[in-house]
N, C-alpha and C positions, 0 to 999 in steps of 0.2 A: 543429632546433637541433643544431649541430656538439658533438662530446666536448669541445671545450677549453672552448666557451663555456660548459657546465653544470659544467664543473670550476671555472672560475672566480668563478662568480655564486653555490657552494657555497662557496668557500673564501676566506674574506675576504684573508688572510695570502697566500697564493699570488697575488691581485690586485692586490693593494698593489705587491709585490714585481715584479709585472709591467709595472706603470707606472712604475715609479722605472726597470726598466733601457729600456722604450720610450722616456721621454723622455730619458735619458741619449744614444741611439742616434740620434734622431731629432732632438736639438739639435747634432748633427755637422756641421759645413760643408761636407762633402761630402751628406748627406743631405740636407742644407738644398736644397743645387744643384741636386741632381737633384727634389726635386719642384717646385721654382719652374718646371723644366719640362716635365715633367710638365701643371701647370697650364696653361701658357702652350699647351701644343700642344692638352690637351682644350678651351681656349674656341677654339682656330681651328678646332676639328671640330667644335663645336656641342654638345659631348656635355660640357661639364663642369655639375656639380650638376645633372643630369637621371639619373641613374645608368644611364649608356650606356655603362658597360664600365671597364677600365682599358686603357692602354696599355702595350703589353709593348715592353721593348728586344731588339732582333734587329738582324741581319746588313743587313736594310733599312731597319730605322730604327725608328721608334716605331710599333707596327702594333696597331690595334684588337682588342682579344681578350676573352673572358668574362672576369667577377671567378675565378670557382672555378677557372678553366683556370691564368690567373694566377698568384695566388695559393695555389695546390695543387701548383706543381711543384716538385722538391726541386733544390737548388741542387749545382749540378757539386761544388763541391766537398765538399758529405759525401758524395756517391756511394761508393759502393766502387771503387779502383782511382784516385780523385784523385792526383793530385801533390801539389797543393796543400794546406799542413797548414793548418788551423783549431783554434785553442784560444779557451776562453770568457776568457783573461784574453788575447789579444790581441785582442778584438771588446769586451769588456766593460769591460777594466783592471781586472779584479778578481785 
């Protein structure tokens, strides 16, 4: 079991608070867009609801790759040395 998952299965209030901004995020129509295909490309590969992986977006398109591999990389822009500024109230609206 990963750190965050036993932080959250401990901490009621930190859970809660984490589904109110997931579905905030995740009810975005752009969100929305991107996993409608998402979906639509895992049943043309055979691999949806059988847990065969996610699809990563890359330079050739939608490319089969592990969940951890995924899901574990940190996104360009918190890197050190980004351009790109990120704040929690222009991702959040808070």
């Amino acid at each position: 079991m990963g750190k965050s998952t036993s932080y959250y299965q401990k901490n009621s209030a930190a859970r809660k608070k984490k589904a109110a901004t997931d579905k905030k995020i995740n009810s975005r129509p752009g969100q929305r867009k991107k996993r409608v295909e998402l979906v639509k490309a895992r049943r043309k590969k055979g691999i949806y609801g059988k847990g065969g992986g996610d699809l990563h977006h890359s330079k050739k398109g939608l490319v089969r790759e592990s969940v951890s591999k995924n899901r574990g990389r940190k996104e360009k822009s918190r890197l050190k040395g980004s351009k790109r500024k990120w704040t929690k109230k222009k991702i959040f609206g808070t």
